[in-house]
GUZA-484914 format. One record per residue: x, y, z of N, C-alpha, C in turn; residue in three letters. Coordinates in pm, whole numbers. Layout:
BEGIN
PT  neast nnorth    nup caeast canorth   caup  ceast cnorth    cup residu
PT      X      Y      Z      X       Y      Z      X      Y      Z    ALA
...
//
This chain:
BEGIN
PT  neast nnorth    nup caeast canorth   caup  ceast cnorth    cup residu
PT  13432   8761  11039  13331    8741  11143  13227   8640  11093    UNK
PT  13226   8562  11167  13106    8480  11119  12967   8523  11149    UNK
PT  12860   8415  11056  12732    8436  11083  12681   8435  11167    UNK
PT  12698   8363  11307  12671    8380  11451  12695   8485  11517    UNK
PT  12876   8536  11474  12921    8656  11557  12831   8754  11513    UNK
PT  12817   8804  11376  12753    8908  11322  12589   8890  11356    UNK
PT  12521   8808  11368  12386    8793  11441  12400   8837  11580    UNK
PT  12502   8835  11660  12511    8882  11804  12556   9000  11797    UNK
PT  12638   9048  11698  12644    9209  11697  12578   9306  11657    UNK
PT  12457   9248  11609  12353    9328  11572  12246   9324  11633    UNK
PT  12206   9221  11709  12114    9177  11798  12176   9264  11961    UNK
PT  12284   9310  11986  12324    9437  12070  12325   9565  12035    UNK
PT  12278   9580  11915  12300    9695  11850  12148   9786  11896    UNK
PT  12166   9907  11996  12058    9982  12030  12009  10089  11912    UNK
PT  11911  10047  11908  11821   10139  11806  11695  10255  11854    UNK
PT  11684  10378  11771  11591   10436  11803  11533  10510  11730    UNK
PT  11393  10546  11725  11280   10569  11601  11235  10690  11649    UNK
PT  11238  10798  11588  11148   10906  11549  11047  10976  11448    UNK
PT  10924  10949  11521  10826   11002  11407  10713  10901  11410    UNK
PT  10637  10895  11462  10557   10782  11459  10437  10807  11426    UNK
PT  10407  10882  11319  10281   10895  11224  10196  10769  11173    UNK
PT  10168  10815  11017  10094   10701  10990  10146  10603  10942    UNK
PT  10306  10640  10879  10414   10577  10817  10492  10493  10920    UNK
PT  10539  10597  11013  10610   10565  11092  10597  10479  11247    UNK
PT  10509  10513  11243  10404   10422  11370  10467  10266  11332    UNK
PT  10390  10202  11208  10404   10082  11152  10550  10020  11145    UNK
PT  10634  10135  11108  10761   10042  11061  10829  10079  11239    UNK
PT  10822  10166  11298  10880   10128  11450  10850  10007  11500    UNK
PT  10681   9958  11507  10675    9855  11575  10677   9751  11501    UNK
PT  10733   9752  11362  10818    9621  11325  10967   9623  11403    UNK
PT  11040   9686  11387  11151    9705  11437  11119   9665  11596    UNK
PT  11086   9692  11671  11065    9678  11805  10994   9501  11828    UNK
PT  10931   9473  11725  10929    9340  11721  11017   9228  11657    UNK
PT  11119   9305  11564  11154    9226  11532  11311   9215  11573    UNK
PT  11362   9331  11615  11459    9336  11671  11476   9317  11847    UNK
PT  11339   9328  11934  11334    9323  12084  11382   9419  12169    UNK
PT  11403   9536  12082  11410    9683  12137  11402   9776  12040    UNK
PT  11331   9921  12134  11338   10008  12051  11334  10138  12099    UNK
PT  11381  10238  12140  11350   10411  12199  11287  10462  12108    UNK
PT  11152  10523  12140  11120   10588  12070  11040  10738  12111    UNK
PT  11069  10870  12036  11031   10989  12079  10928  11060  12000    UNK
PT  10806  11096  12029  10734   11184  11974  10644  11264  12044    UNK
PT  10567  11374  12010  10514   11472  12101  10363  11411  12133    UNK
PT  10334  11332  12007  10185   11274  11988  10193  11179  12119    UNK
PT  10064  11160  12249  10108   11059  12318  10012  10928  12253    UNK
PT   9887  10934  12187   9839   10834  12097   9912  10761  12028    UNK
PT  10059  10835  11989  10140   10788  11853  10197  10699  11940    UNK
PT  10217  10730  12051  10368   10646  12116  10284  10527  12198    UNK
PT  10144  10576  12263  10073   10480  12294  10086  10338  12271    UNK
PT  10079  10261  12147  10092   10171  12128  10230  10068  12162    UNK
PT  10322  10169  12093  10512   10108  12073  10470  10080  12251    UNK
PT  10484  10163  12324  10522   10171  12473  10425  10089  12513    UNK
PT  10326  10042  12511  10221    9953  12544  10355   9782  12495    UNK
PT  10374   9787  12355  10450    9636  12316  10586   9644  12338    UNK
PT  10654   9737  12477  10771    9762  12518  10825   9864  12520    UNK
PT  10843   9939  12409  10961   10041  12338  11020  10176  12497    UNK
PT  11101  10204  12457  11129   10271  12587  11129  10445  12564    UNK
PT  11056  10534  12606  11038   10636  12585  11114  10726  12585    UNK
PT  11160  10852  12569  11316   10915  12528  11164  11049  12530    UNK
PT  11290  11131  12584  11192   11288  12592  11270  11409  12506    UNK
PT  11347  11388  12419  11408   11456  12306  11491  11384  12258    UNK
PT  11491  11429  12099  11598   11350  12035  11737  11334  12074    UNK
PT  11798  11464  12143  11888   11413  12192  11918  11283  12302    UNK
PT  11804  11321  12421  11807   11167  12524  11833  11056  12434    UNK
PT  11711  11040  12322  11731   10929  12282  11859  10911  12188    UNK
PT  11893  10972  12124  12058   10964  12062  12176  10901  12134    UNK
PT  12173  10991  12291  12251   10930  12395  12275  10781  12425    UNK
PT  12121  10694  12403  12118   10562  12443  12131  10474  12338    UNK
PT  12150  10538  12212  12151   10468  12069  12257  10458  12006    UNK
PT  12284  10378  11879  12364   10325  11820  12312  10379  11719    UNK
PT  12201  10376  11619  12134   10387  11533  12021  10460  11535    UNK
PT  11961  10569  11460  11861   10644  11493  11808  10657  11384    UNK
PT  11615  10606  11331  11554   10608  11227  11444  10752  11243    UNK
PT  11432  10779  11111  11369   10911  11146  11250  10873  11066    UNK
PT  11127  10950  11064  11005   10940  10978  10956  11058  11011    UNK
PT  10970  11176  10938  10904   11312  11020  10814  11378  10835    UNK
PT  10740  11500  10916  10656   11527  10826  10744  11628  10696    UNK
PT  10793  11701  10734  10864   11798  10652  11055  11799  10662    UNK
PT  11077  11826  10581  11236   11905  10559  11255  12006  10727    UNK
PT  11191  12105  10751  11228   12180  10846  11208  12093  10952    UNK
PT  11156  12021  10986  11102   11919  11101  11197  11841  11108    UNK
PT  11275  11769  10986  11415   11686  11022  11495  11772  11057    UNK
PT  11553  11876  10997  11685   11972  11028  11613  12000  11163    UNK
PT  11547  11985  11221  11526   12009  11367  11619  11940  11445    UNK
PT  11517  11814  11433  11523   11706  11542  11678  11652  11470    UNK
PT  11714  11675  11369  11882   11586  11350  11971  11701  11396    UNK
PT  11942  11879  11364  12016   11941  11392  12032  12037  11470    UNK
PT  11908  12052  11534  11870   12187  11607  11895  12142  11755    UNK
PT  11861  12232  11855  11862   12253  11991  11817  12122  12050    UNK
PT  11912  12069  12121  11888   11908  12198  11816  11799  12075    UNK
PT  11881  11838  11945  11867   11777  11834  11953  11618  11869    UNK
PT  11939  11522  11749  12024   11394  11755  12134  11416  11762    UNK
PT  12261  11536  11661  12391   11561  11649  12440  11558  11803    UNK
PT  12354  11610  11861  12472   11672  12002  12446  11551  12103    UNK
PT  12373  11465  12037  12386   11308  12119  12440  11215  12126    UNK
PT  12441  11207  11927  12497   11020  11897  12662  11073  11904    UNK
PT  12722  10947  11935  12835   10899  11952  12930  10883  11800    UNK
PT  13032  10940  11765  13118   10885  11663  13097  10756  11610    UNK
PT  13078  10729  11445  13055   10589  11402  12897  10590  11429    UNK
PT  12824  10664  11473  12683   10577  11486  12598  10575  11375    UNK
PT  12502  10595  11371  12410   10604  11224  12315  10662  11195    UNK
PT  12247  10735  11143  12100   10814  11133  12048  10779  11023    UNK
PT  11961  10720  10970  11873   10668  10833  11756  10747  10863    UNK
PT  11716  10837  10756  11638   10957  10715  11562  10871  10635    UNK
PT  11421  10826  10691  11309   10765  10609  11195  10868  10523    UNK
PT  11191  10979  10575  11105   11097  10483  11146  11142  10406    UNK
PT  11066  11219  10310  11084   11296  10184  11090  11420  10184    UNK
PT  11229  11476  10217  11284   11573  10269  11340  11686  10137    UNK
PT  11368  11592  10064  11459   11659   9926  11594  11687   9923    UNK
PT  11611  11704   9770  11786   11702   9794  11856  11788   9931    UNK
PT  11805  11890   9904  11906   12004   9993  11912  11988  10098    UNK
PT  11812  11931  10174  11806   11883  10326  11876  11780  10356    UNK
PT  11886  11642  10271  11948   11535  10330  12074  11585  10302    UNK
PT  12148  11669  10187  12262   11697  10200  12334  11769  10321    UNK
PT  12262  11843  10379  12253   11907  10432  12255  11849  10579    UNK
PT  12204  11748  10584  12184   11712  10723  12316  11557  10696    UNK
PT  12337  11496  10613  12485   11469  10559  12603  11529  10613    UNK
PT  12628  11605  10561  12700   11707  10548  12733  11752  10704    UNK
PT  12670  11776  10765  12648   11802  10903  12721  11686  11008    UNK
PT  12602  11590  10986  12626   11448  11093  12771  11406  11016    UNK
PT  12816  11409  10940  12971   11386  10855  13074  11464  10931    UNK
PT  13058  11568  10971  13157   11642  11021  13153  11611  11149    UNK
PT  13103  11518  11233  13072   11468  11375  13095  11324  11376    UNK
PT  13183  11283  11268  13213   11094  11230  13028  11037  11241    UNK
PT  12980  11115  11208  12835   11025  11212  12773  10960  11063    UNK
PT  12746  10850  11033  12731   10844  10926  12550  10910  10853    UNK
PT  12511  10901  10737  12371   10893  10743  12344  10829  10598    UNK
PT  12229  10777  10598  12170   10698  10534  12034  10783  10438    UNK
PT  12058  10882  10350  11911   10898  10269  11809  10783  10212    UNK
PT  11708  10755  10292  11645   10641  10256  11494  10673  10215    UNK
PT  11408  10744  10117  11293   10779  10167  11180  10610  10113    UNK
PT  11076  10578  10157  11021   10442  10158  10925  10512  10036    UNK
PT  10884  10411   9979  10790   10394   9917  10626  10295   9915    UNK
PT  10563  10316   9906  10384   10251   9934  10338  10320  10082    UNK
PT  10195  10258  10153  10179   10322  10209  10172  10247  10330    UNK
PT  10096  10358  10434  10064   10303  10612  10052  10122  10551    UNK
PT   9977  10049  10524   9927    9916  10502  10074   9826  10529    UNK
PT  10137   9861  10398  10245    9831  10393  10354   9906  10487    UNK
PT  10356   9968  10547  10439   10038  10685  10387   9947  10762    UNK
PT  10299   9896  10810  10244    9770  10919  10261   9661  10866    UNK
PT  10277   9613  10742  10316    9434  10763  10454   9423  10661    UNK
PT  10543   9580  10705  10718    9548  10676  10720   9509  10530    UNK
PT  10611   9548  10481  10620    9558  10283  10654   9651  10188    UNK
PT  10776   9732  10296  10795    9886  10188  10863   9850  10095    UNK
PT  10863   9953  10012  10991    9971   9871  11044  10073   9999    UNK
PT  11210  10055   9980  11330   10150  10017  11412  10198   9944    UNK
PT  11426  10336   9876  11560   10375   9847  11612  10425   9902    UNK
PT  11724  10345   9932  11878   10362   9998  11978  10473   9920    UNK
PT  12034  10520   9984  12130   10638   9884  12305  10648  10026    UNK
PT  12322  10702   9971  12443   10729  10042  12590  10622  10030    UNK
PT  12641  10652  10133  12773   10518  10089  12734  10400  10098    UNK
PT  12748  10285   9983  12698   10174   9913  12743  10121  10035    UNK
PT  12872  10136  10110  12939   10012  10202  12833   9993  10326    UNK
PT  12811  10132  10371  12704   10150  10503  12551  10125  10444    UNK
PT  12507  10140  10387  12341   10071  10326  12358   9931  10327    UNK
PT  12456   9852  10294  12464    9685  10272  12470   9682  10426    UNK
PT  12573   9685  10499  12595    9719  10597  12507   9690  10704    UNK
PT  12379   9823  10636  12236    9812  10771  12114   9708  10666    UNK
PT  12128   9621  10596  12070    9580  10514  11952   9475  10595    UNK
PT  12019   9452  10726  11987    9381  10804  11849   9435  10883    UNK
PT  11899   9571  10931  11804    9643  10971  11683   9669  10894    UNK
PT  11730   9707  10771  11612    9785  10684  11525   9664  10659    UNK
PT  11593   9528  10621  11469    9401  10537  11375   9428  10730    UNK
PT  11393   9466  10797  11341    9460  10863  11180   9551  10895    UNK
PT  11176   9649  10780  11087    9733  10748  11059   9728  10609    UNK
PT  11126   9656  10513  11099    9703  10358  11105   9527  10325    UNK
PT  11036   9544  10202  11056    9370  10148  11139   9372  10049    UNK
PT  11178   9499   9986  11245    9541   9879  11343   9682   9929    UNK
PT  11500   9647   9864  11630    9753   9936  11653   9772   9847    UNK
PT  11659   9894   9762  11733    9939   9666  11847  10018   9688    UNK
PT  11981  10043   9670  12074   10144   9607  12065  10243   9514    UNK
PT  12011  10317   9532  11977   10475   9426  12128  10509   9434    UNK
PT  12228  10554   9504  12347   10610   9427  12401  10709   9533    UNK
PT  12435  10797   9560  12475   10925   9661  12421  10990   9719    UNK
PT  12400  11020   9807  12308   11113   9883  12236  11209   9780    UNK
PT  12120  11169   9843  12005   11251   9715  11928  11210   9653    UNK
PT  12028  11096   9583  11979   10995   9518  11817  10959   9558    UNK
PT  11811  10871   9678  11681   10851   9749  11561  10923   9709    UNK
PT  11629  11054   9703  11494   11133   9704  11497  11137   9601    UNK
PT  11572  11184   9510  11522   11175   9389  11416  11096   9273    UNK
PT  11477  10943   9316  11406   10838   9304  11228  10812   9387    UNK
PT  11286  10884   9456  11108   10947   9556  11058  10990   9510    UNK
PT  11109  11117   9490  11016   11242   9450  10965  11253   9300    UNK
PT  11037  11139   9217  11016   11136   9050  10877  11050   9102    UNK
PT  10869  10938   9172  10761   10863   9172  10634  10950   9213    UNK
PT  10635  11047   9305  10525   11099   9381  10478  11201   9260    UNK
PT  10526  11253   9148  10545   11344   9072  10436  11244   8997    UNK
PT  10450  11158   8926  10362   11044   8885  10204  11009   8959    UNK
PT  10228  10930   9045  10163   10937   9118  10056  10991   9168    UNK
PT  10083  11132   9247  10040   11229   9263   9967  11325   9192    UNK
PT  10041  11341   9079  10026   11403   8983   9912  11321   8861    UNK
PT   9850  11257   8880   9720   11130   8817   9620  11206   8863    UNK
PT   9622  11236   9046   9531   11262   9033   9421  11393   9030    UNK
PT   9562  11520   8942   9474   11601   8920   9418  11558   8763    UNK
PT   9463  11480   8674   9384   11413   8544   9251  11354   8586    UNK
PT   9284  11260   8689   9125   11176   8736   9047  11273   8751    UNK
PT   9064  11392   8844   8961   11455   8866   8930  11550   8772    UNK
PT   8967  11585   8676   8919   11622   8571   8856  11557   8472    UNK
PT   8890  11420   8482   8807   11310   8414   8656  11286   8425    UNK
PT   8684  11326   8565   8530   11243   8625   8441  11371   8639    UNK
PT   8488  11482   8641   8426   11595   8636   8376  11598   8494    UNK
PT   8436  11616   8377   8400   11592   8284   8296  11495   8222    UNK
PT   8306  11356   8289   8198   11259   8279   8077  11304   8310    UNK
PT   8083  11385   8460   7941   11374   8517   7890  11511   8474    UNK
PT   7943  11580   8410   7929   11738   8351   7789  11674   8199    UNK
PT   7853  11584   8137   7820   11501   8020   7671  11424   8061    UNK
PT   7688  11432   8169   7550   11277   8203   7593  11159   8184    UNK
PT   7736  11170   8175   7748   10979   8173   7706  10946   8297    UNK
PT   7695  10796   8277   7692   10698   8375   7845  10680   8444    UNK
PT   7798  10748   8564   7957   10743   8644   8006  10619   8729    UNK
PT   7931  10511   8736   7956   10382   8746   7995  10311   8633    UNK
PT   7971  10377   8499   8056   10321   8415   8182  10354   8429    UNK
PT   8194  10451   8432   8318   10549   8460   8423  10454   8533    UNK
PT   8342  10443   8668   8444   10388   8773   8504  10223   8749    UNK
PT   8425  10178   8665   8424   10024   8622   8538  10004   8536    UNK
PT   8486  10075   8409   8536   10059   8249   8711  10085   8269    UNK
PT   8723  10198   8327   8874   10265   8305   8966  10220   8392    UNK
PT   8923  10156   8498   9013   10041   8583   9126   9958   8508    UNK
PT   8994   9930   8352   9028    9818   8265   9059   9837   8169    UNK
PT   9115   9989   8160   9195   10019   7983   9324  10086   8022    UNK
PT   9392  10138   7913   9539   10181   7964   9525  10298   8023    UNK
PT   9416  10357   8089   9363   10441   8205   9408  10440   8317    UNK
PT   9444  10293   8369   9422   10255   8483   9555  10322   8544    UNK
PT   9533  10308   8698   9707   10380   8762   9605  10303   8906    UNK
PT   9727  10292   9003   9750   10275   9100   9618  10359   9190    UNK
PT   9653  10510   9155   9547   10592   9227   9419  10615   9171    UNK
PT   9412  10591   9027   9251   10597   9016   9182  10446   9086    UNK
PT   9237  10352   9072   9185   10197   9124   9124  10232   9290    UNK
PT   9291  10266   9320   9257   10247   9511   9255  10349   9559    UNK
PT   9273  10424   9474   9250   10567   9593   9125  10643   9522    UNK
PT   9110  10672   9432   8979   10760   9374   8875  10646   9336    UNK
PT   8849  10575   9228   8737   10464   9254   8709  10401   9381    UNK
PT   8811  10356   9446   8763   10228   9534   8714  10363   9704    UNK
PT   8788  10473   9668   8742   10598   9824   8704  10685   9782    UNK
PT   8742  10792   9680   8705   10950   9683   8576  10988   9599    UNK
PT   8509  10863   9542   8435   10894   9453   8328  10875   9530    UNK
PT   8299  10757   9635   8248   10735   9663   8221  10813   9852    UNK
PT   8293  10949   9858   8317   11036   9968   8372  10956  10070    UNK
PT   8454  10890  10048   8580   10835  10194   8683  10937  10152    UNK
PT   8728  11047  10238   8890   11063  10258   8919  11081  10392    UNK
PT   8927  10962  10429   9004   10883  10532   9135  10894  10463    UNK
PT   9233  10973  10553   9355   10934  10502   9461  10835  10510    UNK
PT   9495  10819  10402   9596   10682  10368   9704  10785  10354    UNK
PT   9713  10867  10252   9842   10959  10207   9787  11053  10231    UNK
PT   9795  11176  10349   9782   11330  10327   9782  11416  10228    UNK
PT   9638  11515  10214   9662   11547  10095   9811  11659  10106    UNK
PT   9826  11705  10261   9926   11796  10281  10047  11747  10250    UNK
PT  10081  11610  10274  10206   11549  10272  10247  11569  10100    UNK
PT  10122  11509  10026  10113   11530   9854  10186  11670   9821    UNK
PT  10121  11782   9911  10112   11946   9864  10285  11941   9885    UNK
PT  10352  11927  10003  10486   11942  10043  10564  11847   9964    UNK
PT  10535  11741   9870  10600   11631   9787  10643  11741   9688    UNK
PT  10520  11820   9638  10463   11830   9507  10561  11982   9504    UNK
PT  10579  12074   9604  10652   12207   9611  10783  12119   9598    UNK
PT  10857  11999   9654  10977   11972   9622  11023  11868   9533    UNK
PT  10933  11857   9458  10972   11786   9366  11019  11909   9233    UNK
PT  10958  12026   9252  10953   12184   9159  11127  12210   9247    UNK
PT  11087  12214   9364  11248   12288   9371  11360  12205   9324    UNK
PT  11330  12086   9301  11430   12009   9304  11454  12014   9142    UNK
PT  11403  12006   9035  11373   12066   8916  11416  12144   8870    UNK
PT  11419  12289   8947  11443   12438   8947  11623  12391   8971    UNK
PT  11659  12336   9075  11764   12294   9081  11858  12247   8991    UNK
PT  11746  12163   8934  11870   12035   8821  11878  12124   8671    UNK
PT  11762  12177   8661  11688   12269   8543  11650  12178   8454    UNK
PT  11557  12140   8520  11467   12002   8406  11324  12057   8387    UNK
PT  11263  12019   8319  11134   12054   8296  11071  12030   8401    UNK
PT  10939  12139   8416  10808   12075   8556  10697  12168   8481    UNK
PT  10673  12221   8400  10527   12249   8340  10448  12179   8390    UNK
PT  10447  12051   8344  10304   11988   8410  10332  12015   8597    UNK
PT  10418  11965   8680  10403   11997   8759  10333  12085   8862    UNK
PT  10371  12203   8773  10342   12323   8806  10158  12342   8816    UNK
PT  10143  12279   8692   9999   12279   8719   9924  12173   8780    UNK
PT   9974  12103   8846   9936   11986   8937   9902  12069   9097    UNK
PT  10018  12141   9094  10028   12193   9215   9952  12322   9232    UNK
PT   9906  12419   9127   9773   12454   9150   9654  12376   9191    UNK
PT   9672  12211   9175   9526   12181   9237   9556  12185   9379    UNK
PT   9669  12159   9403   9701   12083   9544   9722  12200   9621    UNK
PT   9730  12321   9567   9688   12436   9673   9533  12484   9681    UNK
PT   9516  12453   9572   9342   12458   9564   9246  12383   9684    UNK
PT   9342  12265   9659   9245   12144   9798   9296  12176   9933    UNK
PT   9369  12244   9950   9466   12291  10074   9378  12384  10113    UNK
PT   9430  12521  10034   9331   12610  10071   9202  12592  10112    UNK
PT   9084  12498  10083   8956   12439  10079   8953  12406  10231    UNK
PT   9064  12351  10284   9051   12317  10407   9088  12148  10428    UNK
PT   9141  12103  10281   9140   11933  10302   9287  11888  10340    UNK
PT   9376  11972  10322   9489   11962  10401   9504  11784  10489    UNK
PT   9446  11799  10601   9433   11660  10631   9357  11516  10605    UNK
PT   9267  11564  10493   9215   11420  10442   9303  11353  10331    UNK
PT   9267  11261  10286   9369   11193  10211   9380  11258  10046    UNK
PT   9519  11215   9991   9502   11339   9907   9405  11291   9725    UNK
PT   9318  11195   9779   9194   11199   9710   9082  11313   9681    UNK
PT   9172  11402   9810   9041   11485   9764   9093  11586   9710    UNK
PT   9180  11599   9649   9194   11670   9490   9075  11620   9427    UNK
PT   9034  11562   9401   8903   11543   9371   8812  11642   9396    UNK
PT   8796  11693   9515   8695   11817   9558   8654  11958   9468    UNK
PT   8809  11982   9418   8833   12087   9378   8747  12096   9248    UNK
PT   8725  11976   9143   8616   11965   9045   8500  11938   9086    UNK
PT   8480  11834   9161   8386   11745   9250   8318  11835   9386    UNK
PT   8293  11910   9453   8282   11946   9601   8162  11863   9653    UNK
PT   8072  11842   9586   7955   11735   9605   8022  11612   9630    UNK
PT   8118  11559   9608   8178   11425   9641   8144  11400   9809    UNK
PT   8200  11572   9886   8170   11544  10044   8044  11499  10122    UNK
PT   7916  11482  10024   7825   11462  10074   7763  11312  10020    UNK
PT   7845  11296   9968   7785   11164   9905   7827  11037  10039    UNK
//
């Protein structure tokens, strides 16, 4: 097939997006712009507001929209929330067509994407474990990291699709894979910033100068991703406006342990990460960004 034919067979190829959060919002209406269609279903009508404002065509359960699709991208908040909408009652299964496709963009964990694999497999459906990496910013100007997992032939395959949301496609390996490669990063990540906030608690316990604080350690082998832009440059200074949920963190942070418990690898530290992140939950910060692990040393941060 040539490069023309294969540009026209993909340029017919109907697509459709579920989940249009803070993640998912962004990379639909790349897709919908960059492809010139898109179905998309969610309960939020703010969420859908926009897509349907720059075209997208509205679908009133995952199944409707399965019916009219070729391809179906997901972005949902939890594990039980995908096995829904891919498997449950007027779910995607009892819609899409033999040969079609489902690419699972959330951080679901092993057992679920297998699981929901495993499933759409026994219905000739293929699926794609893909969970993204960076954040909303990069979900709006199509700059994600992607790990791809599943059969190497079908990821190259939709390679077309995905540069269409990610600037970077990786191959992690078999279903799972994805997440795995996810959930090790968020474990990192995530896991910084119950150290920061013990850092800075400690500083201001001392009488340091906590503008030194925020300056100096930017600039030594201190530094990480989340003390820079998420705790110096917002939580210190009382923004949690969320970028990353601290809830989304809390639900990373329980499956990155099961997944652990699973392989039987170490999670000690884990474990005590995730005492903060029920700590800030419990508190009530659940929906601010998950800077405010911070609170839990800090609670004066909210008034600053």
């Amino acid at each position: 097939m040539s490069n023309d034919q294969q540009a026209a067979t993909r340029s017919g190829r109907r697509i459709g997006f579920i989940g249009l959060g803070l993640m998912g919002g962004g990379m639909a209406m790349n897709l919908l712009k960059k492809h010139g269609q898109l179905a998309v279903c969610d309960p939020d009508e703010r969420a859908l507001a926009p897509l349907l404002a720059a075209g997208a065509t509205r679908m009133a359960s995952p199944r409707a929209l399965a019916e009219v699709c070729d391809i179906v991208l997901t972005s949902l908040p939890t594990p039980a929330i995908s096995r829904q909408v891919v498997l449950g009652a007027d779910g995607l299964v009892d819609g899409l067509a033999p040969g079609s496709t489902v690419i699972g963009l959330s951080t679901d964990g092993i057992d679920a994407v297998r699981e929901i694999a495993a499933a759409l497999s026994a219905r000739a459906i293929h699926f794609v474990d893909c969970p993204v990496g960076k954040g909303p910013t990069a979900a709006a100007a199509g700059d994600l990291q992607l790990f791809a997992a599943g059969d190497r032939d079908t990821c190259e395959r939709l390679r077309w699709l995905l540069s269409m949301i990610g600037s970077k496609i990786d191959y992690c390996g078999p279903i799972g894979a994805g997440q795995a490669i996810k959930l090790a990063n968020n474990l990192l990540s995530c896991g910084y910033g119950a150290l920061i906030s013990e850092a800075y608690a400690m500083a201001k316990q001392a009488g340091a100068d906590l503008d030194i604080f925020c300056e100096a350690l930017p600039q030594t082998a201190a530094n990480s991703w989340p003390l820079q832009n998420v705790f110096v440059a917002k939580a210190f200074k009382g923004d949690f406006s969320p970028y990353f949920r601290l809830s989304a963190a809390l639900k990373d942070y329980q499956l990155v342990i099961a997944m652990a418990d699973a392989l039987g690898t170490p999670s000690r530290t884990a474990r005590t990460v995730l005492e903060y992140y029920l700590a800030a939950a419990q508190a009530g910060h659940g929906e601010r960004d998950f800077g405010a692990l911070a609170l839990v040393n800090n609670p004066e941060l909210l008034d600053e």
